[in-house]
C-alpha beads as a LAMMPS data file, in Angstrom:
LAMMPS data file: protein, C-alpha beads

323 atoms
322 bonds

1 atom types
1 bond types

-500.0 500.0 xlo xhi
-500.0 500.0 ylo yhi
-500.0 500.0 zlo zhi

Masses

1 110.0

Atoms # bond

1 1 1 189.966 -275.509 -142.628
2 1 1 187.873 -273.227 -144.605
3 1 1 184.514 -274.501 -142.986
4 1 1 186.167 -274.120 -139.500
5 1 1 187.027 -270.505 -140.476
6 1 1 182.937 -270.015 -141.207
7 1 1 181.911 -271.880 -138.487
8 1 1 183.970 -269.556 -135.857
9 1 1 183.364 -266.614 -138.124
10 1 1 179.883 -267.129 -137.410
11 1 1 179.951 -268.175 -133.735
12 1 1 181.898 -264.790 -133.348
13 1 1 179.103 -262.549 -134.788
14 1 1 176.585 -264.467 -133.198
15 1 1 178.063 -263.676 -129.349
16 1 1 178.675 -260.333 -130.961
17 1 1 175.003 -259.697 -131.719
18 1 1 174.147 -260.754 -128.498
19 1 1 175.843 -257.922 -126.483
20 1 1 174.381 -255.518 -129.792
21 1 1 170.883 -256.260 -128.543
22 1 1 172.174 -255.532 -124.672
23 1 1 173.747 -252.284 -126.240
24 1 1 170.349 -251.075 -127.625
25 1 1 168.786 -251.543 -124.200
26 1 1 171.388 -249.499 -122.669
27 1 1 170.603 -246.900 -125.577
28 1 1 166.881 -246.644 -125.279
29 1 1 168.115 -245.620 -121.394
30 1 1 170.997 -243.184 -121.300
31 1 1 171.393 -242.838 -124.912
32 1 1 167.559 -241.619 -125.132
33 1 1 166.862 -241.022 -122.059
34 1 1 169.568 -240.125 -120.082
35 1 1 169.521 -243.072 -117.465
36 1 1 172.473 -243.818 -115.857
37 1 1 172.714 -247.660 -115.139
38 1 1 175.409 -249.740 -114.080
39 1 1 173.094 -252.463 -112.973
40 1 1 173.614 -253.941 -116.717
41 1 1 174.865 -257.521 -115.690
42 1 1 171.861 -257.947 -112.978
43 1 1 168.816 -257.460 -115.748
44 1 1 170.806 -259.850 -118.080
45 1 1 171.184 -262.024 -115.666
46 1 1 167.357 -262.147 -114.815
47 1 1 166.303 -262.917 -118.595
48 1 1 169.148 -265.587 -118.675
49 1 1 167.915 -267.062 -115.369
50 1 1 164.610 -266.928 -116.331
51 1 1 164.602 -268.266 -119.949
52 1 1 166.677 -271.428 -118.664
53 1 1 164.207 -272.204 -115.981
54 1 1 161.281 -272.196 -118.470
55 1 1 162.913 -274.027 -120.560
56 1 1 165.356 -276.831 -119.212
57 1 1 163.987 -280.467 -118.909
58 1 1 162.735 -281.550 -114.857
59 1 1 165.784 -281.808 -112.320
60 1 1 164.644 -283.426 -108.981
61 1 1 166.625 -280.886 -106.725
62 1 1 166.168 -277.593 -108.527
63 1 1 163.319 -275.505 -109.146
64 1 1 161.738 -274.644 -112.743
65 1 1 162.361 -277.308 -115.573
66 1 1 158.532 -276.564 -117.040
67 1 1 160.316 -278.095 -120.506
68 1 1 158.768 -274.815 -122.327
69 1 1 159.499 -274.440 -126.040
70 1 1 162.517 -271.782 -126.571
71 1 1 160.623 -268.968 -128.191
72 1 1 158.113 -269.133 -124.084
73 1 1 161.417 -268.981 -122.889
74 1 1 162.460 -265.158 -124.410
75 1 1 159.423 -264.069 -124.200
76 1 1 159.351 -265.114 -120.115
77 1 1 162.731 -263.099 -119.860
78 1 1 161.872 -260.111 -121.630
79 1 1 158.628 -259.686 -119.613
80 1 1 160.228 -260.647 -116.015
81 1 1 163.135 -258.079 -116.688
82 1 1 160.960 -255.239 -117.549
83 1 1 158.904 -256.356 -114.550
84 1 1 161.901 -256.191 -112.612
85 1 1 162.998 -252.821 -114.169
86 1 1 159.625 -251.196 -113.677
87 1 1 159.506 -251.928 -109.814
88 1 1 163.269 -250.946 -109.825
89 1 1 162.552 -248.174 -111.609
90 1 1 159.353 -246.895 -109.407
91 1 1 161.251 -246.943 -106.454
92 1 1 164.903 -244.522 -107.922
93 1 1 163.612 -243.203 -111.189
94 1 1 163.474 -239.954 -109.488
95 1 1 166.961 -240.153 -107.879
96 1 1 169.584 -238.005 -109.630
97 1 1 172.043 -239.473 -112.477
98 1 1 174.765 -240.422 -109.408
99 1 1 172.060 -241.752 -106.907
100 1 1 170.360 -244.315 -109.685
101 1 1 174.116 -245.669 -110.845
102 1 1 174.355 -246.579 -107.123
103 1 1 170.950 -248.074 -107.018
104 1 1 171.351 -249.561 -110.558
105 1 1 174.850 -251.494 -109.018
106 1 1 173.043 -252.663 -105.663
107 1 1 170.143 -254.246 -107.910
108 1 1 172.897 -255.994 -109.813
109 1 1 174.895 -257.264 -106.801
110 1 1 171.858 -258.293 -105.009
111 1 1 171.025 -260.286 -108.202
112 1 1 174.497 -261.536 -107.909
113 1 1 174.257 -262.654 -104.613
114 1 1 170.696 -264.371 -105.612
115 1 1 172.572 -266.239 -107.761
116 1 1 175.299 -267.764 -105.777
117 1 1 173.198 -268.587 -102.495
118 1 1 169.671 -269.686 -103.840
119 1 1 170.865 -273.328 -105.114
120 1 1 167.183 -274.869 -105.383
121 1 1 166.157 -272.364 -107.931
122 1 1 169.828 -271.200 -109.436
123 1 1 172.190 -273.898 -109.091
124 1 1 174.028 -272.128 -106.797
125 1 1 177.912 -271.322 -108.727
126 1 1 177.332 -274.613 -110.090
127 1 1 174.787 -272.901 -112.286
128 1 1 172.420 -274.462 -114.968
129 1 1 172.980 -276.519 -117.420
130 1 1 171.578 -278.512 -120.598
131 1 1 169.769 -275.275 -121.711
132 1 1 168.328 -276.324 -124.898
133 1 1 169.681 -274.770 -128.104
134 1 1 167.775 -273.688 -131.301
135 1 1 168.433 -275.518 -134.194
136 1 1 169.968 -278.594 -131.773
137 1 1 169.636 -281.336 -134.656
138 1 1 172.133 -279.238 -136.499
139 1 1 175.316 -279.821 -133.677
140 1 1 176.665 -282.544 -135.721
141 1 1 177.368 -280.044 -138.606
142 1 1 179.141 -276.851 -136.858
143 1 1 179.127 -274.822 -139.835
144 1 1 175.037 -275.507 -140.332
145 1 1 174.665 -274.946 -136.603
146 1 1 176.683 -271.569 -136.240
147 1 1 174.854 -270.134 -139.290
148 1 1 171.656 -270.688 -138.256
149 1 1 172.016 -269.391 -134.608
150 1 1 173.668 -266.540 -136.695
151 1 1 170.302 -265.923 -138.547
152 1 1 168.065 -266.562 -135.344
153 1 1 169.914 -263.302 -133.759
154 1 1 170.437 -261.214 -136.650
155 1 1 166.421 -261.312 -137.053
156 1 1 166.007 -260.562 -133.589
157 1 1 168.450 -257.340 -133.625
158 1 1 167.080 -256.435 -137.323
159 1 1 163.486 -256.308 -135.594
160 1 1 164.938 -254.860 -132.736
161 1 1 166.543 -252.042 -134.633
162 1 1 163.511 -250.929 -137.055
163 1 1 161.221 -251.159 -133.927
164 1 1 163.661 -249.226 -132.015
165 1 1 164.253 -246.684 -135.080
166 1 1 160.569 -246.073 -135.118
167 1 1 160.196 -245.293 -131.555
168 1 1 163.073 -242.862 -131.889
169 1 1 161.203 -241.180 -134.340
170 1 1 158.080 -240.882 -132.897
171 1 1 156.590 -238.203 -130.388
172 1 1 157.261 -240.548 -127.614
173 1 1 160.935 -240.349 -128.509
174 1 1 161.124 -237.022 -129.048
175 1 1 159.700 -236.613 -125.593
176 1 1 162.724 -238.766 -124.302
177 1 1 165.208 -236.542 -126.078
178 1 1 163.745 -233.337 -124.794
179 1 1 163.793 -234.540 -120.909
180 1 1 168.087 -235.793 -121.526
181 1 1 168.260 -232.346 -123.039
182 1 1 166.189 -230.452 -120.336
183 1 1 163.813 -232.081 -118.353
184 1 1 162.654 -228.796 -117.061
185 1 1 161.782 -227.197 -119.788
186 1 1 159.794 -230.482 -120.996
187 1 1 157.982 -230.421 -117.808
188 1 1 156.823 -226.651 -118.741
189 1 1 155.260 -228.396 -121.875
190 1 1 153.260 -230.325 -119.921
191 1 1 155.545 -233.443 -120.774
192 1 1 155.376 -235.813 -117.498
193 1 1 158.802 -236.510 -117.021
194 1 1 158.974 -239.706 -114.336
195 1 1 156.230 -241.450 -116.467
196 1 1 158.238 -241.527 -119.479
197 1 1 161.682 -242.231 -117.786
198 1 1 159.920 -245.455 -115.993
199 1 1 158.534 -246.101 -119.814
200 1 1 161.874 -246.123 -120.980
201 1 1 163.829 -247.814 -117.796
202 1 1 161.186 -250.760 -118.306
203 1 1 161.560 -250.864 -121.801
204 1 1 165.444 -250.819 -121.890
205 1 1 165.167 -253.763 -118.997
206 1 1 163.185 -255.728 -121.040
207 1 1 165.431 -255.719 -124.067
208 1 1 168.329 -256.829 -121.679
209 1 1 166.711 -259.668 -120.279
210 1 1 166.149 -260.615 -123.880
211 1 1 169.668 -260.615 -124.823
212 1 1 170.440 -262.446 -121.600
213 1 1 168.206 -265.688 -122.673
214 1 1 169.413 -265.266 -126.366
215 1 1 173.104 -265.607 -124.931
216 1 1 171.969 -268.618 -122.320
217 1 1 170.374 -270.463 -125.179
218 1 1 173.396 -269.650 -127.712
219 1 1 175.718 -271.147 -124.832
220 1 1 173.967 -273.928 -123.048
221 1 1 175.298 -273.340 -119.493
222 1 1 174.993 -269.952 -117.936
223 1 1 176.683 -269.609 -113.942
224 1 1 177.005 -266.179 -111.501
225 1 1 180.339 -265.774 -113.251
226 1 1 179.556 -264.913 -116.582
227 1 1 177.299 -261.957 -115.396
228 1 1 180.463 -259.917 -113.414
229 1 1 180.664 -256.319 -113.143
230 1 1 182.712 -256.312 -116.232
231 1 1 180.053 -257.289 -118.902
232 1 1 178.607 -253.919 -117.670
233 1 1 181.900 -252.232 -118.310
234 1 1 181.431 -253.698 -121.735
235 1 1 178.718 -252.737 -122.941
236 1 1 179.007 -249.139 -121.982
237 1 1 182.104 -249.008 -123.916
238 1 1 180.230 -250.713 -126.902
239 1 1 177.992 -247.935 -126.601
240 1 1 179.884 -245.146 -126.111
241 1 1 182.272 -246.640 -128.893
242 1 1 179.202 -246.961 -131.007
243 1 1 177.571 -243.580 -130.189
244 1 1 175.513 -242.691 -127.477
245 1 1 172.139 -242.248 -128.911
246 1 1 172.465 -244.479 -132.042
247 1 1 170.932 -247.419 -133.106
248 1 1 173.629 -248.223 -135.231
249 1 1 176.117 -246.963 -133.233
250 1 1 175.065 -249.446 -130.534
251 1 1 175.193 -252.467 -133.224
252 1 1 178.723 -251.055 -134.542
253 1 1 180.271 -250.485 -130.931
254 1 1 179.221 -253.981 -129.719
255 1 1 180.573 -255.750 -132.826
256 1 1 183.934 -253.704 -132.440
257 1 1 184.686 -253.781 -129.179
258 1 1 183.568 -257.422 -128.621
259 1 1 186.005 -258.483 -131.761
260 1 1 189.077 -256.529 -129.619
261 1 1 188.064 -258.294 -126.532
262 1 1 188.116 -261.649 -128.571
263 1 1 191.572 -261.015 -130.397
264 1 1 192.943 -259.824 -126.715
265 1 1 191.771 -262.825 -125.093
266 1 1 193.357 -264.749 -128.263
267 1 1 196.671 -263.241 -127.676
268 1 1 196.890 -264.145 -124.244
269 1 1 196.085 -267.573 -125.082
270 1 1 199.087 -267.814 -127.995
271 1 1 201.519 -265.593 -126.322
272 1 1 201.223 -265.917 -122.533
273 1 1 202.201 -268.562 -120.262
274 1 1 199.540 -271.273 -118.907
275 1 1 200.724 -270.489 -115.436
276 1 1 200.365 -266.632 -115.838
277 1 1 197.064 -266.492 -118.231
278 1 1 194.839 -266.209 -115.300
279 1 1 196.593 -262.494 -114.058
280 1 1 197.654 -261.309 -117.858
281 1 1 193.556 -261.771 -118.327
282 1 1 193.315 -257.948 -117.231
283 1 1 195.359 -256.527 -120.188
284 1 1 191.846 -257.038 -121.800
285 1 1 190.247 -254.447 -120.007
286 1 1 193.900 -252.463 -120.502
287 1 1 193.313 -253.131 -124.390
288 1 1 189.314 -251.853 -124.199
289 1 1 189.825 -249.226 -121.846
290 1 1 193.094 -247.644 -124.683
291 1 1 190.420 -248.635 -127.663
292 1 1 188.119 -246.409 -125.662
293 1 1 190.315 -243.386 -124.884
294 1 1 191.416 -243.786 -128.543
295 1 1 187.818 -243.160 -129.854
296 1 1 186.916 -240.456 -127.858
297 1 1 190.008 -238.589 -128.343
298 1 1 188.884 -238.953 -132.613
299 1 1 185.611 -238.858 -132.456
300 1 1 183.817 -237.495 -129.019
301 1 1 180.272 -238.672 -130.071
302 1 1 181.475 -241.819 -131.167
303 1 1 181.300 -243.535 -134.322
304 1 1 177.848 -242.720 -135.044
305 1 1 176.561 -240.808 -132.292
306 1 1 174.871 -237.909 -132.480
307 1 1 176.557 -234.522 -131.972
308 1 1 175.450 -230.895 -130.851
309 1 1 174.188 -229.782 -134.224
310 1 1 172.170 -232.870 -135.150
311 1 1 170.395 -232.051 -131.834
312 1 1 169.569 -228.753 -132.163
313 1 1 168.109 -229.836 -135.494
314 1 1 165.998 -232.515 -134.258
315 1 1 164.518 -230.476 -131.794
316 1 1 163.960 -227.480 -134.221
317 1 1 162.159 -230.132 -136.726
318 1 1 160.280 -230.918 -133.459
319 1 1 159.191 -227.647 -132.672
320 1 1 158.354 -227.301 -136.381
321 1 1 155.833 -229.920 -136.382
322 1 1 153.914 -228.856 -133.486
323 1 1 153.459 -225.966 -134.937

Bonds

1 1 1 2
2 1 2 3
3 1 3 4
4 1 4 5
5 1 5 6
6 1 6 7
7 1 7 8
8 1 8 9
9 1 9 10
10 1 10 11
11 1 11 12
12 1 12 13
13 1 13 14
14 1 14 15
15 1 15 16
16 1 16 17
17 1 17 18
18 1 18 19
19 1 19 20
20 1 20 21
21 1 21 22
22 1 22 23
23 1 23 24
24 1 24 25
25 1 25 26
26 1 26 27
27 1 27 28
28 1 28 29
29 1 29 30
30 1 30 31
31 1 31 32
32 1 32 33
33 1 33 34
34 1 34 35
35 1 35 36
36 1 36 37
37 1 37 38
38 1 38 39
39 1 39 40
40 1 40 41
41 1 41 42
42 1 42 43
43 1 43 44
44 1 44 45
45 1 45 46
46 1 46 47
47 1 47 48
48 1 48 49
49 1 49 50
50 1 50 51
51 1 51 52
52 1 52 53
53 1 53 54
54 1 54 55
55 1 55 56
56 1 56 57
57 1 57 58
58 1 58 59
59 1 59 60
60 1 60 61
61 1 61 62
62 1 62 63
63 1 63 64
64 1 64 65
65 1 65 66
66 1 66 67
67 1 67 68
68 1 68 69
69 1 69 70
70 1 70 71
71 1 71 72
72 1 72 73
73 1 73 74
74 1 74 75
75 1 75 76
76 1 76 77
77 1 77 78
78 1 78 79
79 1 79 80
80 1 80 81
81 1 81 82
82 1 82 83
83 1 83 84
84 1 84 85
85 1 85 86
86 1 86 87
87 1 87 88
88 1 88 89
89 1 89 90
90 1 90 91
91 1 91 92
92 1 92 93
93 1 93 94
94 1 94 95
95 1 95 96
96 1 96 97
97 1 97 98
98 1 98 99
99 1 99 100
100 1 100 101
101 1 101 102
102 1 102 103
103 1 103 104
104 1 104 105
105 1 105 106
106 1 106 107
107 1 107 108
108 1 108 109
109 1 109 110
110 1 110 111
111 1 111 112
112 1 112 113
113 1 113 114
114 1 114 115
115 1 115 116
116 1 116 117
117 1 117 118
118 1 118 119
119 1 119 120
120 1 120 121
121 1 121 122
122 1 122 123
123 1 123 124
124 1 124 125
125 1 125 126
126 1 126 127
127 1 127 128
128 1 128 129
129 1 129 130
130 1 130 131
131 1 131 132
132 1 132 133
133 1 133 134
134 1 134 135
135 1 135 136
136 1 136 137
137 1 137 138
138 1 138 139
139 1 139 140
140 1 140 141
141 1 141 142
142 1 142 143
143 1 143 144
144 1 144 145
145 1 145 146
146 1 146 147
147 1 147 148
148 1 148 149
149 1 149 150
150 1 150 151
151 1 151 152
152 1 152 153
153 1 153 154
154 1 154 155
155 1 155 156
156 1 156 157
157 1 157 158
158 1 158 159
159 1 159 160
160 1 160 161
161 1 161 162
162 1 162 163
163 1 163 164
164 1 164 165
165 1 165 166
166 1 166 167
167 1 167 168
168 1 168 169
169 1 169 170
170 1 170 171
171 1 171 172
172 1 172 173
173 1 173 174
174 1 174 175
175 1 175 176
176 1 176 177
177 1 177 178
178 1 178 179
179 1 179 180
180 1 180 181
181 1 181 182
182 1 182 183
183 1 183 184
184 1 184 185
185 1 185 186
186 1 186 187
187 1 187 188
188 1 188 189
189 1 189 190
190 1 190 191
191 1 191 192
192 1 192 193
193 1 193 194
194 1 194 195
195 1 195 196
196 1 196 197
197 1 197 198
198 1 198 199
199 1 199 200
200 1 200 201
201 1 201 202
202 1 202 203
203 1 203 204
204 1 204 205
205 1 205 206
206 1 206 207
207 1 207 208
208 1 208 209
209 1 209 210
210 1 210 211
211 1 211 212
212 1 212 213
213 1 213 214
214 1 214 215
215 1 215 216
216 1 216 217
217 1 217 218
218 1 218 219
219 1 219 220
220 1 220 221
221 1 221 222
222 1 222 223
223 1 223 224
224 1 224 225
225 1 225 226
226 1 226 227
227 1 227 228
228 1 228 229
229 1 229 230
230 1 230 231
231 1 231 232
232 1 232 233
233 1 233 234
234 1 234 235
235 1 235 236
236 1 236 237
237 1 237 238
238 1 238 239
239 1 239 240
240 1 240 241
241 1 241 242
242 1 242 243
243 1 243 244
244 1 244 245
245 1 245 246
246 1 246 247
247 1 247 248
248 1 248 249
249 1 249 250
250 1 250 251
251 1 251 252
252 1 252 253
253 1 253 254
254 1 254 255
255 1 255 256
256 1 256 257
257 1 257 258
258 1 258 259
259 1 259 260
260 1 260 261
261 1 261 262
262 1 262 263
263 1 263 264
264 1 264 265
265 1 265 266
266 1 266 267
267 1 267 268
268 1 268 269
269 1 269 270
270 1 270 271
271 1 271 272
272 1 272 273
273 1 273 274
274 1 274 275
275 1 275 276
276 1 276 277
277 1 277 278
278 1 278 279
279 1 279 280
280 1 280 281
281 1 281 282
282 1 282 283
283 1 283 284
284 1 284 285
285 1 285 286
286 1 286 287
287 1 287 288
288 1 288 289
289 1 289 290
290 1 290 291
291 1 291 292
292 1 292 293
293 1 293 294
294 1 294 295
295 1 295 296
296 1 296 297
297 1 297 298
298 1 298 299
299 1 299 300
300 1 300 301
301 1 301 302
302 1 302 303
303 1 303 304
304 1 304 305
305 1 305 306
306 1 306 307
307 1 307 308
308 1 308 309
309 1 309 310
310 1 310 311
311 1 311 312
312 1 312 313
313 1 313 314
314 1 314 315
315 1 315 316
316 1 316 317
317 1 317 318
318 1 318 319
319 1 319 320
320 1 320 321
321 1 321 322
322 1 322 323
């Protein structure tokens, strides 16, 4: 009982820390930057897509099966979302805050509708399956398996983070805070603003199509269902849970909100009828969207966002430096 306990302790952080390395993409653009996207569930989709074509074993009616090790695989996601992101991001970047969301949600339907209708590269809504796992010699002992998936994805968001952390830090970061703050008055500093927006757009993309492929190898089956318009609604609330502009925040917020969507859906399970399961299924987005109101009405920035004051002094250190 005890080993079951660890096993689906660890299976829970692991999904968890999948949607944490989603949630730092989504920071590096609006929480940095100031990019509004609601395109989320499209770039995931593309890494997922992508990783489980490079790396699933030859099927005679499908396209991709090139049998690639794992770690080709993320790499192949990561590079064909911020491929994606960049052309995406050339063509709207300029577009006000309202105008990209819109873009941002036709790029993810689009990728939707990819999904569904091109079987011979997709599997249609059949989707793909037998996408190999790391650490597949260890399925016979779930505890053994769980744990090491667990410390396959904590590495990646560790590395993530510090890499991440250091950006944030650096002129190039600062940059990205001073166009969210006031784009204009970077521009006067000679600071090209669209460059490092599409730096940042691409860069954000990329990380998502990571966390897609980490989530399609974690499974083993991904289909057009599990990349909905509502993982995007999740992950902005992990963020904004978190705190917009956080690292840590970003981690924090996707581990909380992801552990009330999992006791939600757990209730539903133990306390709802078989029959009525399927419509009682919304009172999870009911139980996010009260979690949400509930933080903001406590704590505005979110848990450990950053507020007014801790702006003004970054940007005075900023000004410090330069001079």
């Amino acid at each position: 009982m005890t080993l079951d306990i660890l096993a689906y302790g660890a299976f829970f952080l692991s999904m968890a820390l999948t949607y944490a390395i989603i949630s730092l993409g989504l920071n590096v653009q609006w929480g940095m930057t100031g990019l509004f996207n609601v395109g989320i569930a499209g770039f995931v989709a593309v890494g997922a897509y992508t990783s489980a074509l490079l790396t699933t074993p030859p099927v005679a009616d499908r396209f991709g099966g090139f049998d690639l090790p794992v770690i080709i695989g993320w790499l192949g996601a990561a590079l064909v979302a911020g491929l994606l992101s960049f052309a995406i991001g050339a063509l709207t970047i300029r577009l006000r805050s309202d105008y990209l969301a819109i873009a941002t949600f036709g790029v993810a339907v689009t990728v939707q509708l990819c999904m569904l209708n091109l079987q011979g590269v997709t599997g249609g809504a059949f989707g793909i399956g037998f996408i190999p796992r790391p650490f597949a010699s260890l399925q016979g002992n779930s505890l053994l398996f769980s744990l090491a998936n667990l410390a396959v994805i904590a590495l990646v968001v560790v590395l993530l983070h510090v890499a991440l952390q250091h950006l944030a830090k650096s002129p190039w970061g600062r940059v990205l805070r001073a166009i969210r703050e006031d784009e204009i008055a970077a521009q006067t500093l000679g600071k090209r603003a669209i460059r490092f927006r599409l730096q940042a757009f691409t860069l954000g993309g990329a990380i998502m199509g990571l966390a897609g492929a980490c989530q399609a190898h974690f499974i083993g089956f991904i289909a057009p269902d599990n990349y909905m318009p509502i993982l995007t609604f999740q992950v902005w609330a992990m963020l904004i849970v978190g705190g917009s502009g956080s690292n840590r925040g970003a981690i924090a917020g996707a581990v909380l909100v992801w552990g009330l969507w999992a006791l939600s859906a757990a209730a539903v399970s133990a306390f709802i009828p078989a029959d009525q399961q399927a419509r009682a299924a919304s009172l999870q987005i009911v139980a996010i969207g009260v979690g949400l109101c509930l933080v903001l009405l406590w704590r505005p920035q979110g848990l450990f966002g950053e507020t007014a004051a801790s702006i003004r002094l970054a940007l005075k250190r900023s000004t410090a430096r330069k001079e």
